[in-house]
C-alpha positions in Angstrom: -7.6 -60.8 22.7 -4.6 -60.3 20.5 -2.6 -57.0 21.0 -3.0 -55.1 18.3 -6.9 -54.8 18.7 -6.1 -54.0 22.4 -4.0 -51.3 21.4 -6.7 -50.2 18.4 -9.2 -50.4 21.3 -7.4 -48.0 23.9 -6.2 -45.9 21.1 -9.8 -45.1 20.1 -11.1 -44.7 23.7 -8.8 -42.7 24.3 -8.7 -40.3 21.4 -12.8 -40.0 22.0 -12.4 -38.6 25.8 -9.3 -36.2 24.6 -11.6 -34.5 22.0 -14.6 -34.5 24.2 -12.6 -32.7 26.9 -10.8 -30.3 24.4 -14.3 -29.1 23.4 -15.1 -28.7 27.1 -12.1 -26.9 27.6 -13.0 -24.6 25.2 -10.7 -22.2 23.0 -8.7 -20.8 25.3 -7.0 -24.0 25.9 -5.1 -22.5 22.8 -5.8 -18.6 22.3 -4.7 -18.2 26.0 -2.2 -20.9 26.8 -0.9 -19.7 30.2 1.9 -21.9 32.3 -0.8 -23.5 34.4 -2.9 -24.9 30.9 0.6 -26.1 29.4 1.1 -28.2 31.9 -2.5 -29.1 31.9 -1.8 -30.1 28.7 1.4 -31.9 28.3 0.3 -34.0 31.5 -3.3 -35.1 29.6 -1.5 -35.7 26.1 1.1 -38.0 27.9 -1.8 -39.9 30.0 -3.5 -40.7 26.6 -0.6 -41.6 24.7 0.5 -43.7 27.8 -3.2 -45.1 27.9 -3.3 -46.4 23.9 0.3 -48.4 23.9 1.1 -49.3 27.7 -1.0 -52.2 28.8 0.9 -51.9 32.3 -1.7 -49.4 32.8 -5.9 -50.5 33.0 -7.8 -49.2 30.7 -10.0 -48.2 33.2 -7.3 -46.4 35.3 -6.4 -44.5 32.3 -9.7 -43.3 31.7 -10.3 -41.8 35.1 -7.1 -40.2 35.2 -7.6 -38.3 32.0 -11.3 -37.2 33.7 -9.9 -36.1 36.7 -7.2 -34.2 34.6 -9.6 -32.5 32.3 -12.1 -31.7 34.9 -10.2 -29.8 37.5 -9.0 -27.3 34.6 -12.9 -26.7 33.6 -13.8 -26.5 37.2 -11.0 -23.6 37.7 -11.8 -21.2 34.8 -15.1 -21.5 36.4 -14.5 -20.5 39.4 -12.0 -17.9 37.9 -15.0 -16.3 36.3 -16.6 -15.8 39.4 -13.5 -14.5 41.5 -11.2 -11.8 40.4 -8.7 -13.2 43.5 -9.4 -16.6 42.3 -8.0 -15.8 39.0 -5.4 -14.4 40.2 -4.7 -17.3 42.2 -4.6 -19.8 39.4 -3.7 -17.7 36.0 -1.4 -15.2 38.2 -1.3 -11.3 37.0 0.5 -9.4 34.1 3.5 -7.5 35.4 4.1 -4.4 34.2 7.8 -4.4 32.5 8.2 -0.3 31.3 5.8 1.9 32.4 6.5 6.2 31.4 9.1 4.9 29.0 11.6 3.5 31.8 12.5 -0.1 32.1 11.2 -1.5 35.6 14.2 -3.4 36.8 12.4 -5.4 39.4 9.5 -6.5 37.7 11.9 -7.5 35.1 13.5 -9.6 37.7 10.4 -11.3 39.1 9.1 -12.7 35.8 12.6 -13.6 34.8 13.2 -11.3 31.9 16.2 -10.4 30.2 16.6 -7.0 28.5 17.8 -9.0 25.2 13.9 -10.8 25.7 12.7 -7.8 26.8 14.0 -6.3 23.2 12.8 -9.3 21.0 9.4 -9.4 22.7 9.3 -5.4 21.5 10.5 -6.0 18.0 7.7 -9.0 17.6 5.6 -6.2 17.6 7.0 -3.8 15.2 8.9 -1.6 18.0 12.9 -1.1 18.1 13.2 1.8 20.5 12.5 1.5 23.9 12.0 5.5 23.8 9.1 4.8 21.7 7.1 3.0 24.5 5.1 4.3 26.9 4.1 1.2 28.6 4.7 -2.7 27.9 2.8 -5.0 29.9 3.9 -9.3 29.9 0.6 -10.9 30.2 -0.3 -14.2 31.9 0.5 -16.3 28.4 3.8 -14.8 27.9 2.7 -12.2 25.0 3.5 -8.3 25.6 1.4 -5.9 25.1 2.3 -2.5 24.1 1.6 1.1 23.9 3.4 3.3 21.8 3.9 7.0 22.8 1.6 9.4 21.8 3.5 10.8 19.3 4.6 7.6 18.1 1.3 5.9 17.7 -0.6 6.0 14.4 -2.8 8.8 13.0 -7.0 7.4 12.6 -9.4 9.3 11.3 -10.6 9.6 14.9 -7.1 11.8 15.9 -8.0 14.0 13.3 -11.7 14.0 13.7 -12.5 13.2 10.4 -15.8 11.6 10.1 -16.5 8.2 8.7 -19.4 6.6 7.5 -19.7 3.2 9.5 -19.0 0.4 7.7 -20.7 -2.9 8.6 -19.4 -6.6 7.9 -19.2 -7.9 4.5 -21.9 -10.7 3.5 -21.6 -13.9 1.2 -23.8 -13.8 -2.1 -22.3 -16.7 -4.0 -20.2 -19.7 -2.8 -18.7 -22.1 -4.8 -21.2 -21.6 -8.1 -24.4 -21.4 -5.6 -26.3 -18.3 -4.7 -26.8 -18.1 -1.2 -30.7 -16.9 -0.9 -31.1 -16.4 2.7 -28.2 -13.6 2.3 -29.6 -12.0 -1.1 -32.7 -12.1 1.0 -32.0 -9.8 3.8 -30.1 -7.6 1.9 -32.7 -7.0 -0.2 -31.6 -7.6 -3.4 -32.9 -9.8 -6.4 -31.2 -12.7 -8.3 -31.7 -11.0 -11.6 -29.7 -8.1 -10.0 -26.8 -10.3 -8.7 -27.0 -12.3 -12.3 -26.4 -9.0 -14.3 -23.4 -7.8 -11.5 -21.2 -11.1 -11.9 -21.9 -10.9 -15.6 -20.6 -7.3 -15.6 -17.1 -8.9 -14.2 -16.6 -11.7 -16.8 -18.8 -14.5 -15.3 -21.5 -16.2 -18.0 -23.6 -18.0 -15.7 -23.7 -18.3 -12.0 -22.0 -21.2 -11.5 -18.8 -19.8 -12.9 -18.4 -17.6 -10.1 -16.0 -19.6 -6.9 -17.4 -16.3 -4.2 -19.5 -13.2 -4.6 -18.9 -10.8 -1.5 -20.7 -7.5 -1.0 -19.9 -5.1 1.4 -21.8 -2.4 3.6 -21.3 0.0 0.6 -23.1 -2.1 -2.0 -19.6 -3.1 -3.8 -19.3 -6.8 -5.3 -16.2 -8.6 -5.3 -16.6 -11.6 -7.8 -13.8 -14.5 -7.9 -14.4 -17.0 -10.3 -12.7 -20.3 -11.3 -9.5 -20.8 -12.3 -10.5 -22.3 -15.3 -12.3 -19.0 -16.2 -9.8 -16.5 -15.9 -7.7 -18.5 -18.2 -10.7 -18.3 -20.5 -10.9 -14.6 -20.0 -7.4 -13.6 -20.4 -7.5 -15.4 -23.9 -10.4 -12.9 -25.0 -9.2 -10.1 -23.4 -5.8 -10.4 -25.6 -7.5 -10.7 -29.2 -9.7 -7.7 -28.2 -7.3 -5.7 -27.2 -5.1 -5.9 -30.8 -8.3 -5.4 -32.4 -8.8 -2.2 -30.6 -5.2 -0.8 -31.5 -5.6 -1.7 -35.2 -9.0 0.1 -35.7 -7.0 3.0 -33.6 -4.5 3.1 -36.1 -7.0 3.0 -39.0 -8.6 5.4 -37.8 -5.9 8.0 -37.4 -4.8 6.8 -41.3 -7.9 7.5 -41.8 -8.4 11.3 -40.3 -5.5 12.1 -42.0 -6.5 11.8 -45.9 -9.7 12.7 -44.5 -8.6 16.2 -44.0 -7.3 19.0 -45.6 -5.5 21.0 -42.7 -1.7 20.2 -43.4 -0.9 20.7 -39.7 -3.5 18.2 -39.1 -3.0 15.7 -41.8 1.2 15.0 -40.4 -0.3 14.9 -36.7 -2.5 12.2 -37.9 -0.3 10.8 -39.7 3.0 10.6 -37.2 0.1 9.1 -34.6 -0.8 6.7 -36.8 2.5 5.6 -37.2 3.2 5.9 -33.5 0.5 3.6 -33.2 1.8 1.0 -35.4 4.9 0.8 -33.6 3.1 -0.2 -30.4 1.8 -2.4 -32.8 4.7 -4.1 -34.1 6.0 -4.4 -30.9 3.0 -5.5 -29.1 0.7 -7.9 -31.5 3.2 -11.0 -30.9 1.9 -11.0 -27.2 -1.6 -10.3 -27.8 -2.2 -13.4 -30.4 
């Protein structure tokens, strides 16, 4: 068999098993990458790269070796869900690093910390003073977690007991020029009713409309095309002069309309006021 197809061959086996056990793993393989599921993973990438371009190594041995490798990782964050001490075991703990605002020197020692790392992990999120933190705890991934002072935390609605009406998640309507039905279903509302909304926000027809989301609140937001808002803005700009010309006519006409002197000049100045915006505006709006 020449080498290239053995290689193609291996390569292919190999990236099969390496998806299948990074959907067994499941998403924490990357959400919650602690030491022990780095390794994990360095070790299975460098079997299955090892495995597609070193024939040294059977095919079959490869294969087993990257089974074994993803298995025992599955069978441990089982058995971490069903023991605390297990977990503990495997994943370790978090270690508190400030606790009441002060600095815990040891702990800091233990997980290897500096107070320059200490201070970055802070500013990563959004803290600069130590005096501003009432605890900060390194988790088993690496991230800290933290929690602000009292008085330096946030004010919520909830702080000040002001009540809110609960808002619930948003839902689809349109997606990419296509009414989704199942949605308009359950919310109860009819296509005639969507129809009229997008038209109300520059749309024509439905399929000029890229998403339509609604939220809890019954408000639309309507996105459409690219194409269409260059059609749009050339509209809008046309309409718009139009509108300041009839303005000025208008106030021309008001003032030989009346008889009031007072109210003949203010008409008059406005209508010249007006055709200065005009002047200096009607060379963008063409």
């Amino acid at each position: 068999m020449p080498e290239i197809v053995l290689v193609l061959i291996r390569s292919i086996a190999a990236f099969f098993l390496l998806f299948l056990m990074a959907r067994m793993m499941g998403k924490k393989q990357i959400s919650q990458l602690t030491f022990f599921d780095y390794c994990v993973g360095i070790t299975i990438g460098s079997i299955a790269a090892t495995l597609s371009v070193d024939q040294n190594v059977k095919i079959i041995n490869g294969l087993v070796s990257l089974i074994i490798w993803g298995f025992f990782p599955i069978t441990l964050a089982y058995l971490g869900m069903k023991s605390i001490i297990f977990s503990k075991i495997t994943d370790g703990k978090a270690t508190i690093l400030i606790r009441n605002g002060e600095v815990l020197d040891k702990n800091m020692k233990k997980s290897l910390i500096t107070i320059n790392e200490l201070l970055m992990l802070l500013r990563e999120k959004g803290t600069f003073k130590v005096s501003d933190v009432e605890m900060a705890v390194l988790e088993t991934n690496g991230e800290l977690s933290v929690m602000l002072k009292t008085n330096q935390q946030p004010v919520t609605p909830q702080t000040l007991g002001v009540p809110l009406e609960q808002e619930h998640g948003p839902a689809i309507l349109i997606m990419d020029g296509k009414i989704m039905k199942k949605s308009l279903e359950n919310l109860g509302y009819s296509k005639e009713w969507l129809i009229g909304e997008v038209q109300k926000q520059g749309a024509e027809e439905v399929r000029d409309v890229f998403l339509a989301q609604i939220d809890s609140r019954g408000s639309l937001y309507v996105d459409l095309f690219e194409d269409q808002y260059a059609k749009t803005e050339v509209e809008e700009r046309p309409l718009l002069a139009a509108s300041l010309k009839k303005i000025q006519a208008d106030l021309e006409g008001f003032s030989f309309q009346t008889d009031d002197p007072e109210a003949k000049k203010l008409y008059a100045e406005q209508a010249a006021e007006v055709q200065k915006v005009l002047d200096m505006v009607l060379p963008y709006l063409k």
